[in-house]
C-alpha positions in Angstrom: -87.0 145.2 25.7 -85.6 148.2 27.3 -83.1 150.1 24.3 -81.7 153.3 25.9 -82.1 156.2 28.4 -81.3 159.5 26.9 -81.0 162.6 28.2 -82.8 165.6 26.5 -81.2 168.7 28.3 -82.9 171.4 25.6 -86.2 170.7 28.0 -83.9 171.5 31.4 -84.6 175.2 32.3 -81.9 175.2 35.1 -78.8 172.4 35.2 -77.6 173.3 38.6 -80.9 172.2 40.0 -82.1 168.7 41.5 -81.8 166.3 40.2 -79.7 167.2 37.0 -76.7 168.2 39.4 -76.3 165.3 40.6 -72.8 164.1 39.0 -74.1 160.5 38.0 -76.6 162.8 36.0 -74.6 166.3 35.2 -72.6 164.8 32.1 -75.4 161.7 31.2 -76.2 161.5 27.2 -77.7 158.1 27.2 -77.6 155.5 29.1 -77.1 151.6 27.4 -80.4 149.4 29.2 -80.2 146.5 26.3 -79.6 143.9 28.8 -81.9 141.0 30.8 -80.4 142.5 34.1 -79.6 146.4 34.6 -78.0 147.5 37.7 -77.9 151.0 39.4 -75.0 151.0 42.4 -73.9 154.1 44.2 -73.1 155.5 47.8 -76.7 157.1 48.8 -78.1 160.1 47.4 -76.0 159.3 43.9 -78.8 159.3 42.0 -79.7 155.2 41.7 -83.2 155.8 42.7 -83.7 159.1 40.5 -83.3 156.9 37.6 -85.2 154.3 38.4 -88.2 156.1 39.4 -87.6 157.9 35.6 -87.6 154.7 34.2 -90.5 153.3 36.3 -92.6 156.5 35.2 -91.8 156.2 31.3 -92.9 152.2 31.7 -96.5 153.7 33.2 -95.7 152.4 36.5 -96.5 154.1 39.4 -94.2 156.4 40.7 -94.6 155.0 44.3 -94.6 151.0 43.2 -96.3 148.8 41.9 -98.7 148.0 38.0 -99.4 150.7 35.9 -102.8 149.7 37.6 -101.7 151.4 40.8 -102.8 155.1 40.8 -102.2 156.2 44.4 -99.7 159.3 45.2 -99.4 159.5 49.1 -96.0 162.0 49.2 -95.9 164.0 46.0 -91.8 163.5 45.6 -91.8 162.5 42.2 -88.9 164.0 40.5 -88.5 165.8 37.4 -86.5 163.5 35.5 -88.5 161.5 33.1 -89.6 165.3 31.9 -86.1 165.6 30.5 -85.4 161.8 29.5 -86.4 159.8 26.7 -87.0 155.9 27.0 -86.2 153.9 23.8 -87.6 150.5 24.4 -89.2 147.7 22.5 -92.0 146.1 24.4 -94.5 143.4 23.5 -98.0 144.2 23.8 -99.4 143.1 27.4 -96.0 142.5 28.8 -96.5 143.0 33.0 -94.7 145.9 33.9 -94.2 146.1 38.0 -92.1 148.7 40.0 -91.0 147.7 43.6 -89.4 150.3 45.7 -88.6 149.3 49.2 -89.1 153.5 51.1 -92.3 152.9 50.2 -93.3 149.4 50.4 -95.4 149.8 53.2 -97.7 152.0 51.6 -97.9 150.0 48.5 -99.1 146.8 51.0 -101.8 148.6 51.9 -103.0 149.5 48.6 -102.9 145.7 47.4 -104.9 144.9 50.6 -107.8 147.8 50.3 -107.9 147.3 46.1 -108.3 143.4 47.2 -106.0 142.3 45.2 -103.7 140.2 48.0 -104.9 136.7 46.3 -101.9 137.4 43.5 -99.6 138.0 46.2 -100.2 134.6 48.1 -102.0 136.4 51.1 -101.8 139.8 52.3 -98.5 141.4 52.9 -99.5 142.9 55.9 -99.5 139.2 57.5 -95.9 138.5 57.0 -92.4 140.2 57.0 -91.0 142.6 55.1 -88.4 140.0 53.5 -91.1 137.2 52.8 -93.7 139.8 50.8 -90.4 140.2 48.8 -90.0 136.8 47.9 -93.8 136.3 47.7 -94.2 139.4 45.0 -91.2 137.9 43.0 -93.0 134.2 43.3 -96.2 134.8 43.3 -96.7 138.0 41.4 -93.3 138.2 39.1 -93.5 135.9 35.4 -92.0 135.5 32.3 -91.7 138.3 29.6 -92.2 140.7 32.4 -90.4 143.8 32.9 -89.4 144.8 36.7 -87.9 147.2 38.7 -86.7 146.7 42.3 -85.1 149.7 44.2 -82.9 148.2 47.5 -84.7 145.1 47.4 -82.1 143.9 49.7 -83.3 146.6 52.5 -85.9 143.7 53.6 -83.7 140.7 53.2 -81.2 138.5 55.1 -78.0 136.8 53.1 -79.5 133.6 52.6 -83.0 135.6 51.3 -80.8 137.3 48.8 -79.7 134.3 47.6 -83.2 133.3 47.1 -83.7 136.0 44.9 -81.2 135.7 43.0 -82.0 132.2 42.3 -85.4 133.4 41.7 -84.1 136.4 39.5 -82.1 133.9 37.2 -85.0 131.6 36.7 -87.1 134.3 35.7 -84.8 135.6 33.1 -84.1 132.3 31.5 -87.7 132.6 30.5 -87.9 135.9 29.5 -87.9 138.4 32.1 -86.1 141.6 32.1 -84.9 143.2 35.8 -83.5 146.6 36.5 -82.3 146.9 39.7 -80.8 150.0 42.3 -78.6 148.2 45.0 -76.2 148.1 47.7 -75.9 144.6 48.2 -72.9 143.0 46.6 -74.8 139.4 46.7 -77.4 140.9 44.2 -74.6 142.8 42.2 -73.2 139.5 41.2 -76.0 138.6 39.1 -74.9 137.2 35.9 -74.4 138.7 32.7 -75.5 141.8 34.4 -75.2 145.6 32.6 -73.6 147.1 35.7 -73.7 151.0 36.1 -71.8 152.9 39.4 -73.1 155.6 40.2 -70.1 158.4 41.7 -68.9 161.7 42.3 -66.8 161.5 38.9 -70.2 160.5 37.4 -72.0 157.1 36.2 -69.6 154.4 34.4 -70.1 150.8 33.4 -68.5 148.5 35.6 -67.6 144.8 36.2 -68.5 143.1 39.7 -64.6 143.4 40.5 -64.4 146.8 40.3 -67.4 148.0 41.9 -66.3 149.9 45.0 -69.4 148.5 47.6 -67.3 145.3 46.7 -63.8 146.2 47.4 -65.0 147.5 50.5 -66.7 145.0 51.7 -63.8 142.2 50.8 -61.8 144.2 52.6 -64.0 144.6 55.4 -64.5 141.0 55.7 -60.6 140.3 55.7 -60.2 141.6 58.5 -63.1 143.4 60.1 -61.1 144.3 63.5 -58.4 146.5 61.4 -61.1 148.3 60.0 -63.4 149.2 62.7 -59.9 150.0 64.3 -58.6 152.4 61.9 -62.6 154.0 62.0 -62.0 154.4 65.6 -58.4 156.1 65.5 -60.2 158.4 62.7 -63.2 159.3 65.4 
């Protein structure tokens, strides 16, 4: 459903302002999204959730989460990007559309609960953890030939809830559904067949799972865990 993001930089009145100096963005043309799973992984501040608040905004999501049926605009931080970016997609009429961003989960709770609208959630969010109104929005809420975007939904969830939602993710996409996701889990990053983008000082690149660097670090990491936090030490 989702074609290509491409950069228009004739509408960008000053490049070596944020966000288009951020490296991942600097040299970006157009970005490949023709894929059932799109994935955004960088160190923070590489730009991961730049572009997927872009993305969201071009869908008619809200900037801050949730439907295009969500209207609310608590901190005003929206960036500039979708200004100077052009979505290509190819999207059935009435196809749900949901953007999930976990900064500011909290205040997207509280606009379910005072719009009323918690009995497509399975109960209001407010009642349960962060992780379980995760796995509720992507049970309860999430279908087939949707179109969603989660940004660090792993900042809510424990290993064996990531597994879950991958699971959950798969099943989804078998009938129909489309995810692009921002991470820095490297459960999630092993999605299948997922388009994966790294987001780094040299720029963006496509990737395979092998050579994402959160996953080299943290196979070396768990190796041996006591050498590590050894050399961080002697470093200190």
């Amino acid at each position: 459903m989702l074609i290509s993001l491409r950069m228009e930089w004739a509408r960008v009145e000053d490049r070596a302002a944020y966000p288009y100096n951020l490296p991942a963005i600097a040299e970006l043309q157009e970005l490949d999204l023709d894929a059932p799973i799109v994935m955004f992984v960088g160190a923070n501040g590489s730009g991961k959730s730049t572009l997927m608040e872009a993305i969201a905004v071009h869908l008619g999501c809200n900037p801050e989460g949730g439907s295009p049926n969500f209207t609310f605009d608590t901190a005003q931080t929206l960036s500039p990007l979708h200004e100077a970016t052009r979505l290509a997609r190819r999207i059935p009429p009435k196809t749900d559309r949901y953007f999930y961003r976990a900064d500011a989960f909290h205040v997207l709770a509280t606009e379910i609960r005072n719009m009323g609208v918690s009995e497509y959630y399975g109960g209001d969010l407010h009642e349960m953890s962060h992780g379980q109104a995760v796995m509720r929005l992507l049970n309860e809420r999430f279908g087939a030939r949707g179109l969603y975007l989660l940004d660090e939904p792993e900042a809510a969830l424990a290993p064996e809830t990531q597994l879950e939602v991958i699971a959950r993710i798969v099943q989804l996409v078998q009938h129909g559904a489309r995810f692009v996701l921002a991470t820095h889990s490297p459960l999630l990053m092993a999605l299948p067949n997922a388009l994966i983008y790294e987001l780094t000082e040299d720029g963006i690149a496509r990737r395979s799972y092998q050579e994402l660097g959160h996953v080299r670090l943290y196979r070396r990491f768990l190796g041996d865990p006591d050498s590590v936090v050894s050399r961080l030490l002697e470093e200190d």
